[in-house]
C-alpha positions in Angstrom: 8.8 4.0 -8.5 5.0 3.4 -9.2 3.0 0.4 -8.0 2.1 0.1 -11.3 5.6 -0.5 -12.4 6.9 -2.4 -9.0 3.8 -4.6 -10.2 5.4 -5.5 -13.1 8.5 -6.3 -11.9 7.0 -8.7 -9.2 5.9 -10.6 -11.8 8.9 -11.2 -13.2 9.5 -12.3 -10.0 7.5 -15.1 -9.8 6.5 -16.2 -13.5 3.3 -14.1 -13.6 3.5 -13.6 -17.3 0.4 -12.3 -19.4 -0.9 -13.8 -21.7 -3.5 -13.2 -24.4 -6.3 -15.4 -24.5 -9.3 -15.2 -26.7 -13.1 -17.5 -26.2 -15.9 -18.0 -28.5 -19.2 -18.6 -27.3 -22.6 -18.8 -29.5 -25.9 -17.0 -27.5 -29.0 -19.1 -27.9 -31.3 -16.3 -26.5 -32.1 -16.9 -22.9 -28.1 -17.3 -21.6 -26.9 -14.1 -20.2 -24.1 -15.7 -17.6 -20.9 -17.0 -19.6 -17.9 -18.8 -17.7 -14.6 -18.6 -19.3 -12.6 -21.5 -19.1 -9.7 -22.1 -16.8 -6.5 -20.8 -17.5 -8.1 -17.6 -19.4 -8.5 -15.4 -16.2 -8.3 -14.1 -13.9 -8.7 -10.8 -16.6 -5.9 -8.4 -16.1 -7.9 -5.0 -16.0 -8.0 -2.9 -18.8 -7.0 -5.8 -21.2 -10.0 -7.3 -22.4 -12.9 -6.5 -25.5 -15.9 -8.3 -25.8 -18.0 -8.4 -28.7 -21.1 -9.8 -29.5 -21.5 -10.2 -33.4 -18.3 -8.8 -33.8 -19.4 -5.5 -32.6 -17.4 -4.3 -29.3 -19.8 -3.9 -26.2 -19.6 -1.3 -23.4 -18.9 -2.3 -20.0 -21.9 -1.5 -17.3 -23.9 -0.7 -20.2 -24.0 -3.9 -21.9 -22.5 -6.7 -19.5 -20.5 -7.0 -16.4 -17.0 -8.9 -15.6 -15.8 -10.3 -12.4 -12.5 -10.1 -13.7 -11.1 -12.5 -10.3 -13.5 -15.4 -11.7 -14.0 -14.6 -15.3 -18.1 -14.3 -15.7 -19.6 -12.3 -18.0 -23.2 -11.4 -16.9 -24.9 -9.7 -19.8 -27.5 -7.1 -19.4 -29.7 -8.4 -22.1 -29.1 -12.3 -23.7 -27.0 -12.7 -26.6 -29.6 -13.4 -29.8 -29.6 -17.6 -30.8 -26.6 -18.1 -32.9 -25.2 -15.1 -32.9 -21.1 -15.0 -32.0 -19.6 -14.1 -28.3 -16.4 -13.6 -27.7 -13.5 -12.1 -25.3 -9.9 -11.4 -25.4 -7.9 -10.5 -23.0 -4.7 -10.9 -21.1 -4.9 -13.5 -18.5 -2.2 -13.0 -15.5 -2.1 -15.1 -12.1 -3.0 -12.1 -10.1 -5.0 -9.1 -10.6 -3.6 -5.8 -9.9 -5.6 -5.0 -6.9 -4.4 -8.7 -5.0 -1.1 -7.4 -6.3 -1.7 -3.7 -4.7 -3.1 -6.2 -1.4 0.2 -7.8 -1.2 2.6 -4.5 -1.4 0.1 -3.0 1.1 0.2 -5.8 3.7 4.2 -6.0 2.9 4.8 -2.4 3.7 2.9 -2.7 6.9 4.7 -5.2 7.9 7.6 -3.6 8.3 6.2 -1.5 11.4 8.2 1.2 12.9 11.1 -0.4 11.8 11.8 1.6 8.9 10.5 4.8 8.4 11.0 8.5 6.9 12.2 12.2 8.6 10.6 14.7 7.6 10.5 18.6 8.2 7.4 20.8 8.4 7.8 24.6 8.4 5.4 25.9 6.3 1.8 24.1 7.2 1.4 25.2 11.3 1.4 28.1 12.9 0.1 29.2 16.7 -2.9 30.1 18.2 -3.2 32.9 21.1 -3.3 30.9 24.2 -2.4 27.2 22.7 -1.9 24.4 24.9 -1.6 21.9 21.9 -0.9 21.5 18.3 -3.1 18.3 16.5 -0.8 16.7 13.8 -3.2 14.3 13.0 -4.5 16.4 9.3 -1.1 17.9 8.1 1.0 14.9 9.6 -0.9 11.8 9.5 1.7 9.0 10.0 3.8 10.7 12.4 5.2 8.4 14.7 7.4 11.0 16.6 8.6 14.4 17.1 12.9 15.0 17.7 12.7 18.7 17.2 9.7 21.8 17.8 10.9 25.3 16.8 9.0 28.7 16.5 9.7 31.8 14.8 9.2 35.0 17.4 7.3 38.0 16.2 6.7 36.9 12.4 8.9 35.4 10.1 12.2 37.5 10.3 13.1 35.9 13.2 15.6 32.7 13.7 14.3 29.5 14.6 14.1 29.1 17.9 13.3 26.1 20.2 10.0 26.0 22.2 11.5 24.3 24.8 13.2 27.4 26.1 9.9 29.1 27.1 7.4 25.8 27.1 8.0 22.1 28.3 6.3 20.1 25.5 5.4 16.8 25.4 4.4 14.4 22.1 1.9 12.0 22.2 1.4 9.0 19.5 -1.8 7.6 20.0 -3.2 10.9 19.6 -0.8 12.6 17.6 -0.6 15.6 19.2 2.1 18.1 20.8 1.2 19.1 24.3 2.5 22.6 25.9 2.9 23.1 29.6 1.8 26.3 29.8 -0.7 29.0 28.3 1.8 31.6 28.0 4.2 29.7 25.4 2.4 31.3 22.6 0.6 35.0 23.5 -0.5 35.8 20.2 -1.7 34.0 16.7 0.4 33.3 13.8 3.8 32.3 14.4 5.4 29.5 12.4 6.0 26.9 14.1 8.1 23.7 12.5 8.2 20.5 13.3 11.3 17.9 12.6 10.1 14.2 13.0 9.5 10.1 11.8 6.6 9.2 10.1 5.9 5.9 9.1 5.3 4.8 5.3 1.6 5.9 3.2 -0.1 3.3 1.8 -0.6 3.4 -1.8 -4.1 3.1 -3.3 -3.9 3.3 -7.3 -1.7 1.9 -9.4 0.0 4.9 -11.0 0.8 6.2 -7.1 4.2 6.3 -6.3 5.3 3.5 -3.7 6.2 5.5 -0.2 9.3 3.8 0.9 13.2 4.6 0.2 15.0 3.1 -3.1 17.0 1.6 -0.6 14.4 -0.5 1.1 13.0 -1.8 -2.4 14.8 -5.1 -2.4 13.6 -5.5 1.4 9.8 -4.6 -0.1 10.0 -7.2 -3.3 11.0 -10.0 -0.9 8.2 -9.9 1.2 6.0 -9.4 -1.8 7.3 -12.4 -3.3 6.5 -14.6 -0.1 3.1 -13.4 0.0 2.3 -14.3 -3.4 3.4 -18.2 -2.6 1.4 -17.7 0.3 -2.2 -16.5 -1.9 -0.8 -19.7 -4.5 -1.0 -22.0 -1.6 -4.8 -21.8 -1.9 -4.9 -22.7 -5.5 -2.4 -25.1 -5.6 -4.2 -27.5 -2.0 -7.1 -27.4 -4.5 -5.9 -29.1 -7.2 -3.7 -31.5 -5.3 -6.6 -32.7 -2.6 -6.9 -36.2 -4.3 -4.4 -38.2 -2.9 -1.0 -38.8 -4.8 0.8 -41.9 -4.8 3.9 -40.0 -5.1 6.8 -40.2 -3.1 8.5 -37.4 -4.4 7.9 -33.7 -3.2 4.6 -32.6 -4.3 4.3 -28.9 -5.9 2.6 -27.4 -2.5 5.8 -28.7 -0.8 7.8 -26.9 -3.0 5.7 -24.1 -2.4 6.1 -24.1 0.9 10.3 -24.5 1.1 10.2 -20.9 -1.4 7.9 -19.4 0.8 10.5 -20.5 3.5 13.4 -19.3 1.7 11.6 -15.1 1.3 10.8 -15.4 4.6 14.3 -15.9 6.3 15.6 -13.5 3.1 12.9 -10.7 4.3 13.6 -10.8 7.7 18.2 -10.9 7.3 17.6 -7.8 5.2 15.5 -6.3 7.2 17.7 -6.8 10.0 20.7 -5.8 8.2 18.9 -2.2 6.7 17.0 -1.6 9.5 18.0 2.2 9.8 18.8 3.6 13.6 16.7 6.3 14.9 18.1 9.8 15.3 19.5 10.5 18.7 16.4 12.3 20.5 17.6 14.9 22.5 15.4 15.5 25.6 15.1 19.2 26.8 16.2 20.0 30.2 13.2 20.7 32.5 11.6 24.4 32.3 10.7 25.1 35.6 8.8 27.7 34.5 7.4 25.9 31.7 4.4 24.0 33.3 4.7 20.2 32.8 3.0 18.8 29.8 
């Protein structure tokens, strides 16, 4: 599934529904900033035409949109009396906040959840090697459960490095550490590596969203809890007169949905949270050298 298309679901989600809106302005000549009015943006990207006497004007080239608070800066002032005018769909969110959100959801779910994964065809040895850097090929490895070499070019079996090497894998620097010089003697041999990697973070809409079908429903409700939670801001704005109500106000409300995702997010994650693979630990090499 693409962010692009989990965005669109979210909004289901939570009542962001776009909507086409269109404002008129007139130029007098010296105006180059125009504010839309509330309730027409923020300006969903890609949705919107503006047009100055009725002829469609280039973006960058012509004027500028902050598309979050919906000014139009023009690069040269409309003429006096002549028409100005946008349309566009107006949504609660933008996409980026949107991509925000899945990106701080996804993160939050740690080392909890996580892929496996199996490299065989990106490393191979070096004469001499006393450690193999995952950090390029492997970025968001988070640990190794198996290290296996192929003997005197690729005919051979897999075989595990533990038999001739003690190894050792370290996170913070996402690395494999051999005991001993003489594990690999010449350059070339496939090596492959079995492990956990945690979740890529997405950074364009049309990329596809780096967690297990599974784990969706797990992903939406913590997405939908951190939209109330951006809301919140909006909404003490417009209530910080005082009401004379007695009845809950819309930021309480707010606050009990919010509530409600929360304990949601956190009983399906606890119910889904996957169990690592058994890591078996090598016995000791004593001729191995210790990592």
């Amino acid at each position: 599934m693409t962010h692009a298309t989990f965005i669109s679901r979210l909004r289901v989600q939570v009542g962001d529904v776009e909507k086409w809106v269109h404002v008129d302005w007139t130029g007098d000549g010296n105006t180059v900033l125009f504010l839309m009015p509330l309730l027409t943006y923020p300006v969903l990207e890609s949705s919107y035409t503006v047009k100055v006497g009725g002829v469609t004007k280039t973006e960058v080239t012509d004027y500028s949109l902050n598309k979050e608070t919906g000014a139009i800066t023009f690069v040269t002032a409309p003429t006096n009396g002549t028409a100005v005018s946008i349309d566009n769909k107006t949504v609660a969110l933008l996409d980026t906040v949107w991509m925000d959100i899945i990106a701080s959801s996804i993160g939050s779910l740690g080392d909890d959840f996580w892929k496996e994964f199996t490299d065989e065809t990106n490393f191979v040895s070096t004469a001499n090697m006393t450690s193999l850097d995952l950090s390029v090929l492997q970025p968001k490895c988070i640990a190794v459960i198996d290290f296996a070499r192929r003997k005197n070019g690729t005919a051979m079996d897999w075989c595990q490095v533990e038999d001739s090497a003690n190894w050792r894998f370290s996170r913070d620097e996402n690395k494999i550490y051999l005991g001993t010089r003489e594990a690999f003697t010449t350059a070339g041999e496939p090596l492959k590596i079995k492990g956990l990697k945690s979740y890529t973070i997405g950074t364009a809409t049309t990329d596809v969203i780096d967690v297990q079908d599974r784990f969706i429903t797990i992903l939406e409700y913590a997405c939908v809890s951190r939209y109330w939670r951006y809301k919140i801001r909006e909404l003490v704005e417009s209530l910080a007169e005082v009401t004379q109500e007695t009845t809950r106000t819309k930021l309480q409300e707010i606050i009990m949905i919010i509530d409600r995702y929360d304990r949601w997010y956190e009983m399906e994650k606890a119910k889904l949270k996957p169990m690592r693979p058994a890591r078996i630990i090598p016995a000791f090499n004593n001729r191995g050298g210790r990592p």
